[in-house]
C-alpha positions in Angstrom: 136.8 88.7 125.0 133.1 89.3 126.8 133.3 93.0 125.5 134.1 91.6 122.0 131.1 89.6 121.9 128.5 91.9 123.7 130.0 94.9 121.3 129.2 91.9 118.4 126.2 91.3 119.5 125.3 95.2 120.2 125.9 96.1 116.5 123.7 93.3 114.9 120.9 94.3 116.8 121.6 97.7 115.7 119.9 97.0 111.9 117.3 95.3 113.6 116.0 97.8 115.3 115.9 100.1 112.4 114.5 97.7 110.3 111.2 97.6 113.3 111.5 101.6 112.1 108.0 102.2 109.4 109.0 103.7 106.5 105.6 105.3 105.4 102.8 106.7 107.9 100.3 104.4 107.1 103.0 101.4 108.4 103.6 103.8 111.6 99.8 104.4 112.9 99.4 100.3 112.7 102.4 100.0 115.3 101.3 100.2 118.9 103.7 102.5 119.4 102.6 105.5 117.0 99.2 104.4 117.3 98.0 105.8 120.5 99.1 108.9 119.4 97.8 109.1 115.7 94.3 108.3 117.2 94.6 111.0 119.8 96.0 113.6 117.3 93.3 112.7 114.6 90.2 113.3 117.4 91.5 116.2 117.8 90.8 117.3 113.7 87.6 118.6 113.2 85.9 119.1 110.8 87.8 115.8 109.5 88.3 115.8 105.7 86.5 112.4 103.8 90.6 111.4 102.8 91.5 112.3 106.3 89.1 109.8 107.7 89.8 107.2 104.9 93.4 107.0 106.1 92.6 106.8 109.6 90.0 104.1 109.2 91.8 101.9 106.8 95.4 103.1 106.4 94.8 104.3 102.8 96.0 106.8 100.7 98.7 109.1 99.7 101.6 108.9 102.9 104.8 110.1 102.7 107.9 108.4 104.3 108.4 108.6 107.4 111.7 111.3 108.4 114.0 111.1 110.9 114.6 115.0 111.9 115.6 116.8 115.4 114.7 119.8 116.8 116.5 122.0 119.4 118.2 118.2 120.2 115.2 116.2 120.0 114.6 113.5 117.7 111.3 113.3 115.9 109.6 111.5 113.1 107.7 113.7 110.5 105.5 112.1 107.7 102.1 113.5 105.9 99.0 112.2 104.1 97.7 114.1 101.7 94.1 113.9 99.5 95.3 112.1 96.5 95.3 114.4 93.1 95.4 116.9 95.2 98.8 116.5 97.8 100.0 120.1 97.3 96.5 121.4 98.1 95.0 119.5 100.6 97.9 117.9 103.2 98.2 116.9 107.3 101.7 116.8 108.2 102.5 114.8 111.2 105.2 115.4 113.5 105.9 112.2 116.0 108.2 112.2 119.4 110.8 109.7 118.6 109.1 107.4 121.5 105.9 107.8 119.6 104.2 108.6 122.9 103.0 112.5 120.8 101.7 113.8 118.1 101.7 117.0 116.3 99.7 117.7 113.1 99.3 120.8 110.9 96.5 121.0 108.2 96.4 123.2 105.0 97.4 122.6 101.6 99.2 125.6 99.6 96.4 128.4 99.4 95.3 127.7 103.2 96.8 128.7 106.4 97.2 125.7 108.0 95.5 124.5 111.7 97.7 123.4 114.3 96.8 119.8 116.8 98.7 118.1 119.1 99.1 119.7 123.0 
């Protein structure tokens, strides 16, 4: 009966947790745990774009949702913000560790080869 119960208990918290889960970027870099990250991976951008900036100063701007993906076994979380009227040509893909703890980014846009951040 215990095992019933825990196992009960075990898949309720189950939605909960992916509820806690941001669904855009600009709802990830306000959680603590993307945050540290976004503002480590962002420094590292430079020159910085003005709609780069924007979105790291106020959370603004054209974000996609946020991906669950896995590479060689790993979970990760990919999003991007792009410069609005121009998200084909001017876009920072972000590629989070699933713990959040790093960050990976890749500038460009369609007629640039984009710059790599993220160690």
């Amino acid at each position: 009966m215990r095992l019933i119960v825990l196992a009960a208990v075990a898949a309720l918290a189950a939605p909960a947790a992916r509820a806690e889960e941001p669904g855009f970027l600009f709802e990830a870099v306000r959680l603590p745990k993307y945050r540290a990250a976004w503002e480590r991976l962002s420094k590292e951008v430079e020159p910085k774009p003005n709609w780069l900036l924007s979105f790291t100063l106020r959370q603004e701007g054209a974000a996609g949702e946020m991906k669950a993906i896995t590479i060689e076994g790993k979970p990760y979380r990919l999003s991007y913000i792009c410069k609005p009227e121009d998200c084909a040509g001017k876009r920072f893909e972000v590629l989070f560790e699933e713990s959040g703890a790093k960050a990976f980014g890749a500038l460009g846009g369609k007629d640039e080869t984009p710059a790599f951040f993220g160690k």
